[in-house]
NUDRENZA-318309 format. One record per residue (C-alpha): y, x, z; residue in one letter; residue number from 1. Coordinates in Angstrom, 3 decimals. Example, Ala and Ser with C-alpha at 12.3 -4.5 7.8 and 13.67 -1.06 7.14 Angstrom:
2
         c2         c1         c3   tornu   bake
     -4.500     12.300      7.800       A      1
     -1.060     13.670      7.140       S      2
***
This chain:
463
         c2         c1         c3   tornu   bake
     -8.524    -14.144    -32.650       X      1
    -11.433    -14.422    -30.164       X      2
    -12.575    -18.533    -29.929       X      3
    -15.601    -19.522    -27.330       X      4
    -18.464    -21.263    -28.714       X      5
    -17.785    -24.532    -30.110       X      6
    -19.456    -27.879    -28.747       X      7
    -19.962    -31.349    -28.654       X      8
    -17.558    -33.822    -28.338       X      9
    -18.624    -34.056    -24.627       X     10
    -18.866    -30.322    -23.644       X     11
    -15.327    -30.115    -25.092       X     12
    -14.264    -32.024    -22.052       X     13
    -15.167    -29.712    -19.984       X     14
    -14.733    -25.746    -18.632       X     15
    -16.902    -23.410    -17.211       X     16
    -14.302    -22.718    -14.334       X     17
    -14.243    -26.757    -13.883       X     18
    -17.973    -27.159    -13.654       X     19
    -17.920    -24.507    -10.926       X     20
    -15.534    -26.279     -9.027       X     21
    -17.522    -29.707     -9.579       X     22
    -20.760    -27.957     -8.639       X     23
    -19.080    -26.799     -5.266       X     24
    -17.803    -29.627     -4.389       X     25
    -19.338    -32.483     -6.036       X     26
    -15.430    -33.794     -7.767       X     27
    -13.333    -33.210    -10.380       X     28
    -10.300    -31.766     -9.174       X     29
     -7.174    -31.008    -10.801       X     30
     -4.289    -28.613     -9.226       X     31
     -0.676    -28.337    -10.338       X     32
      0.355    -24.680    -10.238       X     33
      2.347    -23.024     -8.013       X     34
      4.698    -19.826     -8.392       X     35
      4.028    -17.457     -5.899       X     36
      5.947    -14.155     -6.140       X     37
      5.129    -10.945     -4.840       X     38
      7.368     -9.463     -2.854       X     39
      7.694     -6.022     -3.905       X     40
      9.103     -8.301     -7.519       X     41
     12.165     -9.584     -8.376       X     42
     12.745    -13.415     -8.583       X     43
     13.391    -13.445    -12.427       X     44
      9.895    -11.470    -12.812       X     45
      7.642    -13.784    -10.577       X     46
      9.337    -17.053    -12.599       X     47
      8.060    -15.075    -15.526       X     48
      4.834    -14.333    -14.085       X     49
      4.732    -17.941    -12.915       X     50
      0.690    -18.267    -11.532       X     51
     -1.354    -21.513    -12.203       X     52
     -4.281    -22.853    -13.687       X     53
     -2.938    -23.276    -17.061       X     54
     -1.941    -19.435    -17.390       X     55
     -5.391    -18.715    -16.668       X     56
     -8.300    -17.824    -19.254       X     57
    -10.352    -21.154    -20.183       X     58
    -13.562    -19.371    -21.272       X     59
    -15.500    -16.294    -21.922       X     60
    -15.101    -15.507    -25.734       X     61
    -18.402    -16.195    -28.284       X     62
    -17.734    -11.997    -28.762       X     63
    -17.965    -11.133    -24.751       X     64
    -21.647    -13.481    -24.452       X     65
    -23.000    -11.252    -27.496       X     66
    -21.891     -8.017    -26.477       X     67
    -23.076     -8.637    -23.317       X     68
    -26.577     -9.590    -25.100       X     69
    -26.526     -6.367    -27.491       X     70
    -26.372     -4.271    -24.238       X     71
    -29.274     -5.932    -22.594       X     72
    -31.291     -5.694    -25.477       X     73
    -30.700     -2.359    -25.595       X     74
    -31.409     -1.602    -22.336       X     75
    -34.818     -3.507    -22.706       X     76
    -35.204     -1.322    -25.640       X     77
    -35.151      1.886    -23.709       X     78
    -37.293      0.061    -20.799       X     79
    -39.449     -0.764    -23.821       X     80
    -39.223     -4.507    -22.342       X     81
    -40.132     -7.227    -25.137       X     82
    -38.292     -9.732    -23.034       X     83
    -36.445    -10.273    -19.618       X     84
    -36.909    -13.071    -17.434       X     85
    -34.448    -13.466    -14.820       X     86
    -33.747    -16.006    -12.318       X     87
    -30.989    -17.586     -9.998       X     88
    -30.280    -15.985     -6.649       X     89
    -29.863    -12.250     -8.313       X     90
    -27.879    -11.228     -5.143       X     91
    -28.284    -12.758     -1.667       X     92
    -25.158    -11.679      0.019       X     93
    -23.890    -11.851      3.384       X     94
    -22.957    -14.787      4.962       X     95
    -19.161    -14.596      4.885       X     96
    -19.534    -13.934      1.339       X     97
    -19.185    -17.066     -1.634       X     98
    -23.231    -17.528     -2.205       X     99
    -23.233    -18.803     -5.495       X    100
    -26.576    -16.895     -6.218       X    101
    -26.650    -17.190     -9.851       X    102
    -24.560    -13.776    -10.858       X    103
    -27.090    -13.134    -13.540       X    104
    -27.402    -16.224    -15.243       X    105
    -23.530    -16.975    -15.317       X    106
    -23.467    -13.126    -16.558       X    107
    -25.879    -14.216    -19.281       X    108
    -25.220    -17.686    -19.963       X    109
    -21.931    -19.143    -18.416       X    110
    -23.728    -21.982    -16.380       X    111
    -25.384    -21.971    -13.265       X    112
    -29.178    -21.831    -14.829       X    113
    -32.033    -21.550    -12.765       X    114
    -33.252    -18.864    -15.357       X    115
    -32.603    -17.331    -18.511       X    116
    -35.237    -15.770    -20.504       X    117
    -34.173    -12.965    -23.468       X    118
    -36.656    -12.081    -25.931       X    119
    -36.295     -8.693    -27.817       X    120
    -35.531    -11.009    -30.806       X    121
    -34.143    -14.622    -31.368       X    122
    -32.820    -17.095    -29.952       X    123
    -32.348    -16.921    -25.542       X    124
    -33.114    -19.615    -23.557       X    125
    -31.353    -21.174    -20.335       X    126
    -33.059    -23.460    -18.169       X    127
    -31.006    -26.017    -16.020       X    128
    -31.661    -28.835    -13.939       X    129
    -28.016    -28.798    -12.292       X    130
    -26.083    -28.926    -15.151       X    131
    -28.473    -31.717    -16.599       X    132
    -27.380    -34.018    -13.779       X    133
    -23.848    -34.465    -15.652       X    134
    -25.579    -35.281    -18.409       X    135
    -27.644    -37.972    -17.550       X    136
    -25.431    -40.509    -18.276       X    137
    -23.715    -39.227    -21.176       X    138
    -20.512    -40.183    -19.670       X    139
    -17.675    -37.388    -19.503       X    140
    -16.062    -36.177    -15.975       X    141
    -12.595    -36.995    -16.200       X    142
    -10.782    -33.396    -15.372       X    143
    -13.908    -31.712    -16.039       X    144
    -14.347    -29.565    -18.835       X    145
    -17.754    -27.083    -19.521       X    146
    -16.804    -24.853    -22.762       X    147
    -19.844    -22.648    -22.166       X    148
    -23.138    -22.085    -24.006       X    149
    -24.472    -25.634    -25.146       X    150
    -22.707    -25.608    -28.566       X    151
    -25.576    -27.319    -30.608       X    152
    -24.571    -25.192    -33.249       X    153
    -24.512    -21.925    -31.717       X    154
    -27.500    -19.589    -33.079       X    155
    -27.895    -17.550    -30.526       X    156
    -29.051    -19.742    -27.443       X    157
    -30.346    -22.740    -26.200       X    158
    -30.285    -24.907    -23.190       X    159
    -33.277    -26.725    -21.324       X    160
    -33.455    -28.582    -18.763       X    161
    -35.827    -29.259    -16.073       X    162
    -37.598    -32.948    -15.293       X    163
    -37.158    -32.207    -11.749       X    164
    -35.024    -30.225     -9.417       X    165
    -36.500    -27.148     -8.896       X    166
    -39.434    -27.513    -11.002       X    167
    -38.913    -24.271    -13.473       X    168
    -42.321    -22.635    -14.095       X    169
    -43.338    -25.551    -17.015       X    170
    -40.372    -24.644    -19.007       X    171
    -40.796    -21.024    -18.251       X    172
    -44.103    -21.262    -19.680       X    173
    -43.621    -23.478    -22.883       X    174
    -40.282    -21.238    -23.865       X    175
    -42.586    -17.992    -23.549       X    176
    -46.236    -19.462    -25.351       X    177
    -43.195    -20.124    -28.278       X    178
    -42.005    -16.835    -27.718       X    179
    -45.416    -15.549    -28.898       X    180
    -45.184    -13.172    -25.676       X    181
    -49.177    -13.426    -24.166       X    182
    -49.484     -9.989    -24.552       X    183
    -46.133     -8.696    -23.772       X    184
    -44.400     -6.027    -21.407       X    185
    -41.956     -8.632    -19.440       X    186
    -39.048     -7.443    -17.118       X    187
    -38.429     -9.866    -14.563       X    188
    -35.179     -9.506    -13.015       X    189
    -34.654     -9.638     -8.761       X    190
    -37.862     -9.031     -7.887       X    191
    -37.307     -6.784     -5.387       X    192
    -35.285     -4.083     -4.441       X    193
    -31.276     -5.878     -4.778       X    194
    -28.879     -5.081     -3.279       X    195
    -28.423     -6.258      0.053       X    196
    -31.170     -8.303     -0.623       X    197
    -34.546     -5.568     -0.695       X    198
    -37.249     -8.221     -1.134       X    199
    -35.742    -10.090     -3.832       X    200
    -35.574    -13.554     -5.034       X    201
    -38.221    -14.107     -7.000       X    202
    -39.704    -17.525     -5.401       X    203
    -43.463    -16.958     -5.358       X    204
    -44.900    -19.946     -6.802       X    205
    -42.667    -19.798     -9.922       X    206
    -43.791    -15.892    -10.645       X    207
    -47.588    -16.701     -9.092       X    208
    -47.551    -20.047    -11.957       X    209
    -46.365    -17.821    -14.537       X    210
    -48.108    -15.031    -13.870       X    211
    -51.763    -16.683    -14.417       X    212
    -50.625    -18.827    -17.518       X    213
    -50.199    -15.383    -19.081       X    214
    -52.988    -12.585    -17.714       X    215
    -52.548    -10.416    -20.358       X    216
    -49.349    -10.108    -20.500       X    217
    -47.723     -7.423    -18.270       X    218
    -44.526     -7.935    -15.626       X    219
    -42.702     -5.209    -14.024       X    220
    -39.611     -5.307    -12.803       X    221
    -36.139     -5.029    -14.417       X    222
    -34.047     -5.239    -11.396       X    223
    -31.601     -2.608    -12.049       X    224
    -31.220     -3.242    -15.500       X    225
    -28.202     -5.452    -15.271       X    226
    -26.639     -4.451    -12.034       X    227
    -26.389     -1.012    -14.990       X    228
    -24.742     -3.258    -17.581       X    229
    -22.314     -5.373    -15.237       X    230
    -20.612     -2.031    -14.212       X    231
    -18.951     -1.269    -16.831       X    232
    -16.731     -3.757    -17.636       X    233
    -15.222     -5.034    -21.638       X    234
    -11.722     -5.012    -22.431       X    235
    -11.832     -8.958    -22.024       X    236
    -13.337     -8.731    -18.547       X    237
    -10.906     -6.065    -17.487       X    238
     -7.701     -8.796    -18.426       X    239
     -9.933    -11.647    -16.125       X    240
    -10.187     -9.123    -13.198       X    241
     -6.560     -8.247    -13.513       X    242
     -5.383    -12.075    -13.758       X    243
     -8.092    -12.209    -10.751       X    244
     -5.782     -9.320     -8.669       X    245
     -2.884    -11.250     -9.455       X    246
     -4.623    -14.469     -7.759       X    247
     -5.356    -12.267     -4.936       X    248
     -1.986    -10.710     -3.955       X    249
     -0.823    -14.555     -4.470       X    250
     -2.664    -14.799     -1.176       X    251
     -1.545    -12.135      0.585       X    252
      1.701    -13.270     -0.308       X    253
      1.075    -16.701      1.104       X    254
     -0.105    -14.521      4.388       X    255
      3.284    -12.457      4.045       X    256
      5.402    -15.966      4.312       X    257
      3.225    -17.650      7.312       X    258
      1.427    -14.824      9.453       X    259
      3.886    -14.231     12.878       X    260
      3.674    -13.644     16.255       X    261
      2.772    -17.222     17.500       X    262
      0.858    -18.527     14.430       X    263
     -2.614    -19.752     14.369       X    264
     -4.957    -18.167     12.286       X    265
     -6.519    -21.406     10.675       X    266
     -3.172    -22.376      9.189       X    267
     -2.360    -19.183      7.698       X    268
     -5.861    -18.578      6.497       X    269
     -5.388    -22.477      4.891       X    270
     -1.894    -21.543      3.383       X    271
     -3.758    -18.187      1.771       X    272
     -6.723    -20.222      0.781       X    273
     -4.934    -22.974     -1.124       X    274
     -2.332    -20.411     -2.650       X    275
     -5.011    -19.073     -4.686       X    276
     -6.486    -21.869     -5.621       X    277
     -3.313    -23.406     -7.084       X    278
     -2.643    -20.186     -8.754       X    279
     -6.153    -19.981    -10.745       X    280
     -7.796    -23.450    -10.191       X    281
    -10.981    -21.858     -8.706       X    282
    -12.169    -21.587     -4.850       X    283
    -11.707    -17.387     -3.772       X    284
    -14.494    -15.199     -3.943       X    285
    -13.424    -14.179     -0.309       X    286
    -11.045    -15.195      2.101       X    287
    -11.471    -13.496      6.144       X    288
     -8.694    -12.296      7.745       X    289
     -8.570    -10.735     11.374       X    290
     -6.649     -9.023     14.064       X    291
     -9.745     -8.754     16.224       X    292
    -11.356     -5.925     14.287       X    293
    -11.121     -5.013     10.695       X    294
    -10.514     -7.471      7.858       X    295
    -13.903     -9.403      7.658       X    296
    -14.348     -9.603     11.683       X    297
    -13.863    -13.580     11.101       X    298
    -16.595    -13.593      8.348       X    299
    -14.399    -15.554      5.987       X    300
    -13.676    -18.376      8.439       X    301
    -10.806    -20.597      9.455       X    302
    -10.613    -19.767     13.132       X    303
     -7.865    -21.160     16.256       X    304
     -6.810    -17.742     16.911       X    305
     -3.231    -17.612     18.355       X    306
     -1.424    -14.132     16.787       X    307
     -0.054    -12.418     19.416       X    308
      2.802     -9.971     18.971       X    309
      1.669     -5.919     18.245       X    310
     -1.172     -7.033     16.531       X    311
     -2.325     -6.050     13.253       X    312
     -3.962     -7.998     10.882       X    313
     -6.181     -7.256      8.217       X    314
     -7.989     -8.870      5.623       X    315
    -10.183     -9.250      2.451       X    316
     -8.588    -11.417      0.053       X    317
    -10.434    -11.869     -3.422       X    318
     -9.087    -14.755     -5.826       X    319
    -11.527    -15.788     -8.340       X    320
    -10.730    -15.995    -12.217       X    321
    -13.794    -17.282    -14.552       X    322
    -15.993    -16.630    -11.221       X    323
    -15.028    -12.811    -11.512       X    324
    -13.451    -11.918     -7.925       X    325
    -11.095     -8.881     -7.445       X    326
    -10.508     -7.777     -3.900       X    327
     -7.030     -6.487     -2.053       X    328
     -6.398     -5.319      1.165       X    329
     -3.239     -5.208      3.293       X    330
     -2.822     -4.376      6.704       X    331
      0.450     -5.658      8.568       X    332
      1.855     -5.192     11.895       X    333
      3.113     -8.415     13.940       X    334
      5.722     -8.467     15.696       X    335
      6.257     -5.865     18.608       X    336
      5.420     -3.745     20.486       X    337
      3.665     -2.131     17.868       X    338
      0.578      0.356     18.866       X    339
      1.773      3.499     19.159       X    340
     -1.189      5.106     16.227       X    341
      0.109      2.216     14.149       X    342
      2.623      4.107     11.765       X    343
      0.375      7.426     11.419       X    344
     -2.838      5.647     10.994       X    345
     -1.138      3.051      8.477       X    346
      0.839      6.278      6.677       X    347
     -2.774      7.999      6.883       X    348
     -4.704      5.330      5.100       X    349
     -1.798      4.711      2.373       X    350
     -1.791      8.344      1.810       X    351
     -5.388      8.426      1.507       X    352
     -5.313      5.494     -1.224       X    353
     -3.356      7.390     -3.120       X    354
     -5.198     10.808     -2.415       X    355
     -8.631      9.199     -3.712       X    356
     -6.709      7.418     -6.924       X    357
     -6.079     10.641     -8.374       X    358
     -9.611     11.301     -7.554       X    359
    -11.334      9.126    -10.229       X    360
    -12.301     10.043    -13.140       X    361
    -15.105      9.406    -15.699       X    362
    -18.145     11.799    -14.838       X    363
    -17.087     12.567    -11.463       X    364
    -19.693     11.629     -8.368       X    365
    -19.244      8.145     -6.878       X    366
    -21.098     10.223     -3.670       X    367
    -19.217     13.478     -3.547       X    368
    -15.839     10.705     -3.457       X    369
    -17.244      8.667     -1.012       X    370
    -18.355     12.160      1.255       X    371
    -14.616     13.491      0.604       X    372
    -13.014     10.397      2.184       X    373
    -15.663     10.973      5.459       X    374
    -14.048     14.254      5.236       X    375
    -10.822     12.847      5.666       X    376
    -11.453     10.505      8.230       X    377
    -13.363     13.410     10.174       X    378
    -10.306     15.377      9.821       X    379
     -8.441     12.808     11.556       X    380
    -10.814     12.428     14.650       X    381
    -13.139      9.394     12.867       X    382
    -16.717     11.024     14.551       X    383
    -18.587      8.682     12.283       X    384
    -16.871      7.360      8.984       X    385
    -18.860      4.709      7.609       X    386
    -17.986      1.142      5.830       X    387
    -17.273     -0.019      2.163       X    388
    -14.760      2.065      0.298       X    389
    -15.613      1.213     -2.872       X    390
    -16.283     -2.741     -3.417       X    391
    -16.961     -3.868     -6.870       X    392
    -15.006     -6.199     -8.876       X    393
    -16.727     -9.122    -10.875       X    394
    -19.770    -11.867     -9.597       X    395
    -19.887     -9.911     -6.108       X    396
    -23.477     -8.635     -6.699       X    397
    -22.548     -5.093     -7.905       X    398
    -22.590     -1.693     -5.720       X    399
    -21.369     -1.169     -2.583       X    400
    -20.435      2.174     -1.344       X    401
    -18.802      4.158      1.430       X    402
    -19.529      7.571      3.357       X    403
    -23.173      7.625      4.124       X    404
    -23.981      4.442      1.973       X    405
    -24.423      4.649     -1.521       X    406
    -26.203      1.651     -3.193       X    407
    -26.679      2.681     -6.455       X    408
    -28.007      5.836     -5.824       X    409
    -26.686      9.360     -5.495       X    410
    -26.913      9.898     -9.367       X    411
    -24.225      6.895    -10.073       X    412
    -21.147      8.516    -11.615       X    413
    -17.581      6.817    -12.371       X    414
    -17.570      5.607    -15.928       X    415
    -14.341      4.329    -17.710       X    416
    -14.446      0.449    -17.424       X    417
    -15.607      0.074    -14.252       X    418
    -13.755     -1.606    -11.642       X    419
    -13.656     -1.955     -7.849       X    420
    -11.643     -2.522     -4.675       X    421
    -10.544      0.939     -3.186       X    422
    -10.234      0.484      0.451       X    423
    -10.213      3.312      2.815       X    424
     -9.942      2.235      6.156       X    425
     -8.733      4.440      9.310       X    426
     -8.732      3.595     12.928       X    427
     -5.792      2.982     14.914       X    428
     -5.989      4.246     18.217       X    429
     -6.394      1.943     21.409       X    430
     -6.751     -1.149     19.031       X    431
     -9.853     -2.983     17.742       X    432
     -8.359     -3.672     13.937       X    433
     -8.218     -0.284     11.456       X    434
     -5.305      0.672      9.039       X    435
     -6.914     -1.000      5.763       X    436
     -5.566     -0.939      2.233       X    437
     -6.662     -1.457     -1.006       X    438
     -6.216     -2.389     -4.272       X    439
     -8.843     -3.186     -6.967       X    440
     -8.451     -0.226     -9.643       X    441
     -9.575      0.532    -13.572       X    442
    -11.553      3.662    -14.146       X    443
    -10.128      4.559    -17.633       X    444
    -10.484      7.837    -19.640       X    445
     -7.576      9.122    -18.045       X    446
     -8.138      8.568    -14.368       X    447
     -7.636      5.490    -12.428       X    448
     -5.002      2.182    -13.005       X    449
     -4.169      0.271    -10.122       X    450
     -4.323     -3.979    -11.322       X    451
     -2.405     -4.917     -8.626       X    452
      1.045     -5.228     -8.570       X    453
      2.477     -4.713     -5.024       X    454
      4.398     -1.844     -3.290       X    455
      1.703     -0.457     -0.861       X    456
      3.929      0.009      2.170       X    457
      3.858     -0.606      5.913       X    458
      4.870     -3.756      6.320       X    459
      6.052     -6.024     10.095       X    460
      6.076     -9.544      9.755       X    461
      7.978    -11.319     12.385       X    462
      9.958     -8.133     13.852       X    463
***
């Protein structure tokens, strides 16, 4: 049986999905759970299913930190890297994405460090200043619970934390002179060249500081090191981004029971919004819903839209489980008249899902898939085919790709393990919002699993 790292008395109070909920929003919050079926289930199976905080995982196992570890250190191994630093802010996404910033660290460490530095050999270090704040006065959170990385027993990391907010090159510094590393090759992780983010996040006087305490030591950078890792996913982070898909279609479920012609958008974006957070305790990596244009046209924002009848709405709907996010996607028609492209283009794009499922396959080119869905599109009178067809499931910091963009390259390849929202999206005619669905989907040995668990259908709500 897998067990997380043991703790303190204090840390045993708390989770790491609590701690990202108090870091959000400053509280301790606790949610009773809520059954939210989905409605291509029976009533008897959704009871069973029965979604809430306490069905959820508490903690990344000891096993899942140290295989994630082994892999690094491989990796800086072939690099020939005799340590990695890497900071906070691996990913600066878009601003209707969640902008935690810290993908790497919480990859690395399960708290929201500032940085994280991993020698060849011994023991890793995490530096902290936010997580210090609960600490100060030794008194526990009631509701809060942090099962993460501080065990003062566990051998294979430590914990630091700053004097003062912000203030990381000093520990930096001291953790590397102990390191013996003045002469070392050192990877330094989002430097430059992220995705969606091509100048990095490296803050200057941190890397300048750091830089002169150690001139003959070399940096380069490491930047695609992890982003390599994180894509291929364990067996244990596979079951979190399944329970995440779950969380997800509990949304669009809460969307299926409110969204009609004559609703406003805020409240059925707030009923989809706190459906997933009652079913996994955690805020959603992504909530924006539209019927102005496709599913992120509102940029993940509450808005006083009135839904008007013969609209369809779309969306990107992405519970979060242990901060791993899983996207879905379904389109629906309100109402009447309906467009007259509606039924094709939705039958088009459902077909399509399916057509590019039996697609996948380990070794096969994550380009060549992407350029046979602009085929498709083509082929149904799309002059340009562009957008994200392939979003990847976990910290939202991962590969992005669609016809004509590939982040990642043109040499990245589907490996079993990896996971990632198929979405194809197709126009329908005369309207501003596309046919969109998806589902977030396994590569395994064999091909591709679907995690979700709807019927993808056409679907009116309020006929």
């Amino acid at each position: 049986m897998k067990k997380p790292f043991s703790s303190s008395k204090f840390f045993e109070r708390l989770s790491r999905r609590d701690l990202l909920l108090g870091a959000s929003s400053g509280v301790a919050v606790t949610l009773a759970g809520a059954t939210l079926p989905a409605w291509s289930e029976t009533p008897q199976a959704a009871a069973k299913r029965s979604l809430s905080p306490g069905s959820m995982p508490k903690a990344w196992s000891s096993e899942e930190f140290r295989r994630r570890w082994q892999n690094v250190r491989q990796a800086m191994k072939e690099n020939r890297f005799d340590c990695l630093i890497v900071p906070q802010h691996s990913s600066q996404t878009m601003i209707h994405d969640r902008q935690d910033g810290d993908a790497d660290v919480q990859y690395l460490a399960g708290i929201p460090a500032g940085w994280v530095i991993i020698p060849a050999e011994g023991k890793i270090t995490a530096i902290s200043s936010r997580v210090g704040s609960l600490l100060a006065d030794k008194r526990p959170i009631p509701g809060l619970v942090l099962t993460t990385l501080f065990a003062e027993n566990a051998p294979d990391i430590e914990v630091r934390f700053t004097e003062e907010e912000g203030l990381w090159s000093p520990s930096i510094i001291d953790s590397l002179k102990e390191k013996k590393l003045d002469r070392a090759r050192i990877g330094v992780g989002s430097i430059a060249n992220i995705f969606r983010n091509t100048e990095g996040s490296v803050t200057y006087t941190t890397y300048d500081r750091i830089q002169k305490a150690f001139p003959q030591a070399q940096f380069e950078s490491a930047a695609d090191i992890l982003w390599r890792i994180k894509l291929v996913h364990s067996a244990e982070e596979i079951a979190v981004l399944e329970k995440a898909t779950e969380v997800s279609e509990a949304g669009v479920q809460a969307m299926m029971d409110t969204a009609r012609p004559g609703s406003v958008h805020r409240d059925v974006w707030l009923k989809m919004y706190g459906a997933m957070v009652q079913a996994s305790g955690e805020r959603p990596w992504r909530l924006s819903i539209s019927a102005r244009g496709s599913g992120n046209a509102s940029f993940g924002f509450p808005l006083d839209d009135v839904f008007a009848g013969g609209q369809i709405l779309g969306q990107e709907c992405s519970g979060s489980v242990l901060g791993y996010g899983s996207q879905v996607n379904h389109s629906v028609l309100l109402g009447s008249p309906a467009p007259t492209d509606w039924a094709p283009a939705g039958q088009y794009c459902l077909d399509l899902f399916h057509e590019l499922m039996d697609r996948v396959a380990p070794g096969k080119s994550v380009k060549e898939f992407c350029d046979f869905c602009g085929d498709k599109l083509k082929a149904r009178g799309v002059a340009k085919p562009g957008g994200v067809l392939i979003h990847s499931g976990g910290l939202s910091d991962l590969p992005r790709c669609g016809p004509g963009r590939m982040e990642g390259g043109d040499d990245l390849v589907f490996q079993a393990g990896m996971v990632f929202d198929l979405k194809p999206s197709v126009p329908v005619k005369q309207t501003p919002t596309p046919a969109e669905f998806g589902d977030s989907i396994v590569v395994t040995e064999k091909g591709a699993r679907r995690l979700g668990k709807r019927k993808m259908e056409l679907i009116t709500l309020g006929a």
